[in-house]
Every structure is written in C-alpha cells, then in structure tokens.
C-alpha positions in Angstrom: 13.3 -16.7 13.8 9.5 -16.3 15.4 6.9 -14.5 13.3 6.0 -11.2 15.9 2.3 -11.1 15.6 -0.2 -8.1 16.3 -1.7 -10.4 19.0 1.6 -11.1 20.6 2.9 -7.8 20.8 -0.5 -5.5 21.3 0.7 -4.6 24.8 3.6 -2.9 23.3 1.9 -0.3 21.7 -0.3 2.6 21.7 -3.5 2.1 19.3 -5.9 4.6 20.8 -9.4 4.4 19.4 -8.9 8.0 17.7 -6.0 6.9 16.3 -7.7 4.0 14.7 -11.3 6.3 13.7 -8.6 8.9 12.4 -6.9 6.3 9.7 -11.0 4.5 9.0 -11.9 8.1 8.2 -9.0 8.4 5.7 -9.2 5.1 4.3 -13.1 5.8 3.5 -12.1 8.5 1.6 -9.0 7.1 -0.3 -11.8 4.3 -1.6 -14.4 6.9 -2.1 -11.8 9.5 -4.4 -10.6 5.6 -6.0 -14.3 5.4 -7.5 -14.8 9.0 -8.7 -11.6 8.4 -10.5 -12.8 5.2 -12.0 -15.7 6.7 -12.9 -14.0 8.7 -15.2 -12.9 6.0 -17.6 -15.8 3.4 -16.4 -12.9 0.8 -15.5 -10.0 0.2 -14.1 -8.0 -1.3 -10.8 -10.3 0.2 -8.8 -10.6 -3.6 -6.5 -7.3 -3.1 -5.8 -7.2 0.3 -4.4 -10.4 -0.7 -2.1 -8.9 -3.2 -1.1 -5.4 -1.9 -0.1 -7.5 1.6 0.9 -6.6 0.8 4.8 -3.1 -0.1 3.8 -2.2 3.7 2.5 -4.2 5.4 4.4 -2.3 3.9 7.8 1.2 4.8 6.1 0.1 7.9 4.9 -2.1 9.6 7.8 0.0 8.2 10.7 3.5 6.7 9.7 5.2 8.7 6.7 7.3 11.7 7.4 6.9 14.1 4.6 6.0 18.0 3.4 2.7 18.3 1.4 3.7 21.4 0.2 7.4 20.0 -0.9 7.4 16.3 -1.9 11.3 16.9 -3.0 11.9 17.6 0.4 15.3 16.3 1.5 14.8 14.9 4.6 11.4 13.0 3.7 10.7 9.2 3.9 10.2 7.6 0.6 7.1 5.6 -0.7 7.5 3.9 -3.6 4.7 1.9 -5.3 6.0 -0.9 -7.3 3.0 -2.1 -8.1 2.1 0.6 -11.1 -1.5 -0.3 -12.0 -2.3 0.5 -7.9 -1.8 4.3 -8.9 -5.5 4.8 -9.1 -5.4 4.0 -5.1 -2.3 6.3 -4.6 -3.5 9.1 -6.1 -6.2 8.8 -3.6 -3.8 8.5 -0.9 -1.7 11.8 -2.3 -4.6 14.2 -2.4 -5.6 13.3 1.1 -2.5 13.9 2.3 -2.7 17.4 0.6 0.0 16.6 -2.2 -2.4 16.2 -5.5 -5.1 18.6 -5.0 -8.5 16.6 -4.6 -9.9 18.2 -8.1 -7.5 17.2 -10.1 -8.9 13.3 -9.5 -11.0 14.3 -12.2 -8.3 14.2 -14.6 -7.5 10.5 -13.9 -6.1 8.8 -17.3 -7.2 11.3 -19.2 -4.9 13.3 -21.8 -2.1 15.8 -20.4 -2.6 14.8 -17.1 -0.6 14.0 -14.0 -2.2 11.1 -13.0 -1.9 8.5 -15.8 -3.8 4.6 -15.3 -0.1 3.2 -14.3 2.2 5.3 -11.7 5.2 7.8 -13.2 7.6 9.7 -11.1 7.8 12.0 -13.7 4.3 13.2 -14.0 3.0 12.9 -10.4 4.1 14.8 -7.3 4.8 12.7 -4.3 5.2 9.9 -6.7 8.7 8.2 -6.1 9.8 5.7 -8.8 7.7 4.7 -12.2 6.2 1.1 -11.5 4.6 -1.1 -14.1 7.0 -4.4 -15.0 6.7 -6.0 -11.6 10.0 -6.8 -9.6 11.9 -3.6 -9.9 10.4 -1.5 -7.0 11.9 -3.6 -4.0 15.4 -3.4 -5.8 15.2 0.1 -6.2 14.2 0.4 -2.5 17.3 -1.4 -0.9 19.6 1.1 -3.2 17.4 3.8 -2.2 17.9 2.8 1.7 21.4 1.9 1.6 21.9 5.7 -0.6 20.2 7.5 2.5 22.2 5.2 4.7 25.6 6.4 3.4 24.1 10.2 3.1 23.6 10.2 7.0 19.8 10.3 6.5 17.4 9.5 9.1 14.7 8.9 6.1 12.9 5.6 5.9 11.8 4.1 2.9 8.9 1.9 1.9 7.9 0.1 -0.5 4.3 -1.4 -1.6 4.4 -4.7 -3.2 1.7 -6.8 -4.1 1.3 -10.9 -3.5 1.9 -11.5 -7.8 5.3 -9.4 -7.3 6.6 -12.2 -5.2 6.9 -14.6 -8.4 9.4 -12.2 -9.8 13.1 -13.7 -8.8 14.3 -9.9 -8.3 11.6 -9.7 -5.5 13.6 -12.2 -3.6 17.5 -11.1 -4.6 16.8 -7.8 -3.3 15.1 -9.1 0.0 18.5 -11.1 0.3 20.4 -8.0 -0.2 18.1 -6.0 2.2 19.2 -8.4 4.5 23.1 -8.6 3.5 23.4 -4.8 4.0 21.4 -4.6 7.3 18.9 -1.9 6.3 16.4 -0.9 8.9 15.5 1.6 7.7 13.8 0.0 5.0 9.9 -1.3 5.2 8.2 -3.4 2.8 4.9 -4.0 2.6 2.6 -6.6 1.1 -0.7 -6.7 -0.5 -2.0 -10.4 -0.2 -5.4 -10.3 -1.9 -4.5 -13.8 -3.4 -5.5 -12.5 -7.2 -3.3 -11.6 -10.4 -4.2 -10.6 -13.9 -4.1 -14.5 -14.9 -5.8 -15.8 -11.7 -5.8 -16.6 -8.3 -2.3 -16.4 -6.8 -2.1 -19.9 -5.6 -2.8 -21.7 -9.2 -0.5 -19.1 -10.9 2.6 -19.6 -8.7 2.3 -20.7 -5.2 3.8 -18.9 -2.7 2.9 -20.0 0.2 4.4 -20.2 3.3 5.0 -16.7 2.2 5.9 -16.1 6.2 8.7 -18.5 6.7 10.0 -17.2 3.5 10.5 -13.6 4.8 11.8 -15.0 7.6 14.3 -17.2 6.7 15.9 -14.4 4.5 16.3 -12.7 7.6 13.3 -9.7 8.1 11.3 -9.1 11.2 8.1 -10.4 9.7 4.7 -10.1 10.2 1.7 -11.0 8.9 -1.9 -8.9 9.5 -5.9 -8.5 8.5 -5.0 -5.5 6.1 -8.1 -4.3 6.4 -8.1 -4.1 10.3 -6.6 -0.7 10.9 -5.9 -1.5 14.5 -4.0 -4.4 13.4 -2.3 -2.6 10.6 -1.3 0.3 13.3 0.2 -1.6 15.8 1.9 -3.5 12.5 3.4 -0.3 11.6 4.7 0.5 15.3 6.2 -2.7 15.9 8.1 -1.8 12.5 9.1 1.6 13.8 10.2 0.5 16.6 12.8 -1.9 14.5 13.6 0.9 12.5 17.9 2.0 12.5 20.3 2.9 10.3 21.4 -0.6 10.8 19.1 -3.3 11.6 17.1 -5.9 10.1 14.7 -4.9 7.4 10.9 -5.1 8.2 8.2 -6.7 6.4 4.1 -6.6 6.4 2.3 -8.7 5.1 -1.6 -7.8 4.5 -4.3 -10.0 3.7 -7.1 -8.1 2.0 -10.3 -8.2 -0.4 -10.2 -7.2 -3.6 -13.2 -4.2 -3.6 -13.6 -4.1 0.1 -16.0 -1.9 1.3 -18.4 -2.2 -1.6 -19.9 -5.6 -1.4 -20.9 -5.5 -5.1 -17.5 -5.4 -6.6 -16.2 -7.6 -3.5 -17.9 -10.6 -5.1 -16.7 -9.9 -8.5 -15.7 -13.1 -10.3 -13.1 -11.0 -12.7 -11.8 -8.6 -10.3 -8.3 -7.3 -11.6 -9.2 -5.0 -13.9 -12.8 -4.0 -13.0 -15.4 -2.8 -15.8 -18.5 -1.7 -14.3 -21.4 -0.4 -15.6 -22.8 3.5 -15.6 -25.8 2.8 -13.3 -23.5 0.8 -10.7 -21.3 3.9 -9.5 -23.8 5.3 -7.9 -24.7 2.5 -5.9 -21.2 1.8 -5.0 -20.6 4.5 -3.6 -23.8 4.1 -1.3 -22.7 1.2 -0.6 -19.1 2.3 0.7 -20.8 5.1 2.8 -23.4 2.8 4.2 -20.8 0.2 5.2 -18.6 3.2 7.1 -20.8 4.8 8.7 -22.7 1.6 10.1 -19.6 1.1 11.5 -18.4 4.6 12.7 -22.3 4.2 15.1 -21.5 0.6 16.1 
C-alpha cells in the first residue's frame, strides 16, 4: 500500500493562504501561552509544546468539531492526548479555542488548579482521557471510535501520540485492531521529534521505517514537516476526506523540533524536560515574536 504524500496529493485540496496565516497565528500563540505557563514553575515540557504548537493548532482552529461553551457536548469529535506530560501545550491549545479561559494559564501546576503538569480528564474541561503511562491513549481511542460507531455517531476521534509511545506493544495491538474493525472515523497523529526522557528515539528503541509500519497494518499513512502548516493542512484534508463510519483508519506522522520557534531552547542539549533560567523568559519570548512576525512580512 503507497504512502499518500502532501506533494502527491496537493492538487486535491484547498490550502488557501488565509487558511494557512489563520492556523500560524494560532500556533504563535499556543507557544507563546506554553511559555507563560512555564514561567510559572521555571520548567517543564515546554520543547515539546513548541514544537507540536503547529500540530494543535491545525486540529484545533480548522479540523475539530466541537462547542467551546459545552465540551460534553454529544455530538463533538474527541481529542485525546495520550501523551500526558504534553498538557502544558494543550492547555494552550484549549484556551485558544475558548474552552480554558486564557487567565487561568496562570494557574499552571500550581495547587487546586485545573491544569495540573500531566493531563486529567477529571480536572480539565475539553480534556478527554487522563494520559501519563504511555500506550493507553491509542487503545482507548479505537474503543472510543468503535463506541461512537455502534451509537450512530458521526463524531471523529483523534488521538495525539508521540514517537517514544510507539515502543509501547499496546501502541501497535490497538493500531491492529483499528484496522480489524475498519474505523474511519478514527485519526491518529504522531509527534516525531526523535527525543525521549532517556535519549534520542533511535538509540532508545529504533523505530524506524515507522512509515511502512503504519502501512502494513493497514492505515492510510502519511508522513509530513509538522511544523509546515500548509503541509499539516492538506495532511488533515486528505484524512477527512478518508473519514467513514467504516473505512481504514488514518494516520499522521509529523516530524518536528523540540522548542521550535525559539532558537535558544531549539538547541538545547537536554530538551525533555526544560529548566531555564529567570532571565531567559523574556528573551524567549522575543525570540518567538521575532521569528513570527519576520515571517508573517516575508
């Protein structure tokens, strides 16, 4: 089965150029909210959530259906994160998509909040299952997909994974079972940034040809610059356009940089759990808004 690339199939779809300064605009500001919260606590996995900014922002501001206002509602599509310690990065995403108020960012990790350092469904609005052990989220997704199947549900459901979750075993049963049960209405999504808490993915637990392997357990695959929102966009499409009650399952899978957008923490030699300094906020953040806007007049 053929990989369906961006390049190949760019004809098919509509990527306008306000589509594509719409989502950079969002994603800008998911990384921007992502350091004010790690501000807060002067650490955290804030590399990640730079570097997967472009990722959430594209699902959230132009692909998932759902109700700020309600984010029980019945008849939304699902995101689940099962990578837990990206919450900082999702949070971001929620409050610009109007479900987590913008000041409550402040309360990141701090005591009684709703926002703790790893993702919980039961203390965060919008927030669909409670990550943290890596594995579990794409298992829960295919139950979750074949449950809305069976209910008559037109809802989609997605499901964030990062490149580390694929050395978990239950990663790859429930791909096999996405595939058994024909769910497409079921997207996955992957964060390649080639890093894990003990290293860099490939001396940890190869994966590569992480392609063929999606393929050959049966999803429409295909593999993208994740931090190229026209690429990610016309990922998402092709995706949508798979999309049935009954179909083949879709997968995307996104290269990225740890701490894109902020050249200091991009070159970060112990990037998964980021400690940086007081004084080097500041200048990440002037970084960030240097790098966007010297783009958004280019």
């Amino acid at each position: 089965m053929p990989t369906d690339t961006v390049q190949d199939t760019a004809l098919q779809t509509a990527v306008t150029q306000e589509r594509v300064d719409k989502i950079s605009a969002a994603a800008y500001r998911i990384r921007h909210h992502a350091l004010n919260m790690g501000e807060v606590q002067g650490q955290g996995y804030v590399g990640q959530a730079l570097g997967a900014a472009d990722m959430l922002a594209t699902v959230y501001g132009d692909q998932l259906r759902f109700r700020a206002e309600d984010p029980h509602w019945e008849a939304r599509d699902r995101f689940l994160l099962s990578t837990g310690h990206y919450a900082i990065g999702h949070y971001a995403a929620l409050a610009e998509a109007g479900i987590v108020p913008v000041e409550e960012l402040e309360t990141y990790g701090s005591d009684n909040s709703r926002l703790p350092m790893s993702g919980m469904s039961t203390y965060t609005p919008g927030m669909e299952i409670s990550g943290g052990s890596l594995g579990h989220g794409l298992t829960i997704a295919v139950g979750m997909a074949l449950g809305l199947r069976y209910q008559g549900s037109g809802a989609r459901v997605f499901n964030f994974l990062s490149d580390g979750e694929l050395d978990e075993g239950s990663t790859w049963e429930a791909a096999m079972g996405a595939h058994h049960h024909q769910l497409g209405n079921l997207t996955a999504m992957v964060d390649i940034n080639a890093l894990q808490a003990d290293g860099k993915t490939d001396t940890v637990l190869r994966t590569e040809p992480v392609t063929e392997k999606w393929e050959s357990f049966g999803w429409y695959t295909q593999r993208v610059d994740g931090n190229d929102v026209a690429a990610l966009l016309a990922a998402f499409d092709n995706a949508a356009s798979q999309a049935a009650a009954v179909g083949r399952p879709s997968v995307i899978l996104c290269d990225t940089k740890v701490g894109r957008g902020v050249p200091l923490l991009e070159n970060r030699e112990k990037a998964h759990f980021m400690r940086i300094e007081e004084n080097e906020w500041q200048i990440c953040r002037e970084q960030l808004t240097a790098g966007y806007e010297g783009k958004a007049s280019a």
